[in-house]
LUMBA-10056 format. One line per 5 residues: their letters; for each residue x, y, z of C-alpha. Coordinates in pm, whole numbers, plus 32768, in hexadecimal, padded with zeros to 4 digits. Layout:
residues N
A> X Y Z  ...
//
This chain:
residues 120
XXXXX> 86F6 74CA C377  8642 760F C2E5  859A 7646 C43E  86CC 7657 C4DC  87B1 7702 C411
XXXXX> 8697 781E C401  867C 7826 C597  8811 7845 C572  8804 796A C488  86C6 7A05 C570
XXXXX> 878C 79D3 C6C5  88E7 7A57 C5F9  882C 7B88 C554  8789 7BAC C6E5  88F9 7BA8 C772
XXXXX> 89A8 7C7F C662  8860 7DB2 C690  8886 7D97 C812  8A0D 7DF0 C7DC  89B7 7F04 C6DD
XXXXX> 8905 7FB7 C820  89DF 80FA C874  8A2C 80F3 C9D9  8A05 8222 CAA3  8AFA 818E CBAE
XXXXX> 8C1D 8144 CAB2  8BE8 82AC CA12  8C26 833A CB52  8D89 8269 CB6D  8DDC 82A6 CA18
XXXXX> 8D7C 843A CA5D  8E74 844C CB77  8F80 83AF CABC  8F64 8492 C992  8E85 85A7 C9E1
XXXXX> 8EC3 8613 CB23  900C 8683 CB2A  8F64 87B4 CA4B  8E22 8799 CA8B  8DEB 8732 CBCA
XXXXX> 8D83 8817 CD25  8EC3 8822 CDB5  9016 87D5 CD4D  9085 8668 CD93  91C7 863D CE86
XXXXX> 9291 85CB CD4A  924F 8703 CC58  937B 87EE CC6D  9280 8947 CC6D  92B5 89E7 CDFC
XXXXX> 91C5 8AB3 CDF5  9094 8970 CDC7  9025 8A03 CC95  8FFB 8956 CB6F  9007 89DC CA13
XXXXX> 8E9F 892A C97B  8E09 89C0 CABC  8E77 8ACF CAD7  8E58 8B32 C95F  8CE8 8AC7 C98B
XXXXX> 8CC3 8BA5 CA84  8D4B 8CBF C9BD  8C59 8C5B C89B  8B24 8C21 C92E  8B43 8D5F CA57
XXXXX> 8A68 8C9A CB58  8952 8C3A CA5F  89BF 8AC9 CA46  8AA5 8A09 CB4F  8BF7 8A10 CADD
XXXXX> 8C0F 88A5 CB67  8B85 87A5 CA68  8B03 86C8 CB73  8A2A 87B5 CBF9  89A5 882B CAA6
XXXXX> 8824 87B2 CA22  8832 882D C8B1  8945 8756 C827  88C4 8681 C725  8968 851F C68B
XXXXX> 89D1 859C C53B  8A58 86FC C5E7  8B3C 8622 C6BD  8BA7 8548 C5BA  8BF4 8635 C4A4
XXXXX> 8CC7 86F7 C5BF  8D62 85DD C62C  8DD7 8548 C50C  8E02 866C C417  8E6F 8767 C52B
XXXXX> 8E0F 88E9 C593  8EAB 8A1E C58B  8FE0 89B4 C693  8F76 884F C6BB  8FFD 873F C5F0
XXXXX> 8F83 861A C54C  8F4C 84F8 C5F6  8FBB 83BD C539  8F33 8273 C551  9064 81D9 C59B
XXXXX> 903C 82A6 C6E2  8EB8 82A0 C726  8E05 8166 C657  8CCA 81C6 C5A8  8C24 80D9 C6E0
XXXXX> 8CC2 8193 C7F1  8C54 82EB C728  8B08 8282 C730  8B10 822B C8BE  8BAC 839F C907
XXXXX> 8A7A 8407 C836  89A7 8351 C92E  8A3C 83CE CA58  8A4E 8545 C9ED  8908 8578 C977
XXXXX> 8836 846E CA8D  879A 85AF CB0E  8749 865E C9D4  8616 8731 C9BD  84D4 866E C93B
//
């Protein structure tokens, strides 16, 4: 009975640190639902701006003058707690993300996705 109910709790603790794993593919769904539509490389067909700009892009743009990309998924400095702490506490013209709108899981999968090609 002990044996087993210890290879339960193993294989459950197994199952439950597998699902923890942030997923680079689901970040980059969850970034074009949320993200995107201000941070992305060019407008989406459903944002109302004509011109295909987009106000986090383009106000990256203005802010970093060509040092940095303005688009986030072409950026290699952004670290996990930067994203977070903009994300969910907000920047300048960007506003805070809640986690009734992005989960803490989903959060950590954008975090994944943005920064898989992040300098060593």
């Amino acid at each position: 009975m002990r044996r087993t109910l210890f290879l339960l709790l193993v294989i459950g603790s197994g199952n439950f640190l597998l699902a923890q794993k942030p997923s680079e593919t689901n970040g980059k769904v969850v970034f074009d639902k949320w993200c995107a539509p201000c941070h992305g490389a060019v407008a989406p067909k459903n944002v109302m701006f004509g011109t295909g700009a987009l106000a986090g892009t383009s106000a990256l743009a203005v802010k970093y003058k060509g040092k940095l990309p303005a688009v986030l998924e072409q950026r290699t400095d952004l670290t996990s707690v930067m994203i977070k702490s903009v994300v969910r506490h907000g920047l300048f013209g960007m506003p805070i993300t809640r986690k009734t709108e992005v989960s803490d899981a989903e959060l950590e999968d954008v975090v994944a996705y943005l920064t898989r090609n992040r300098k060593k």
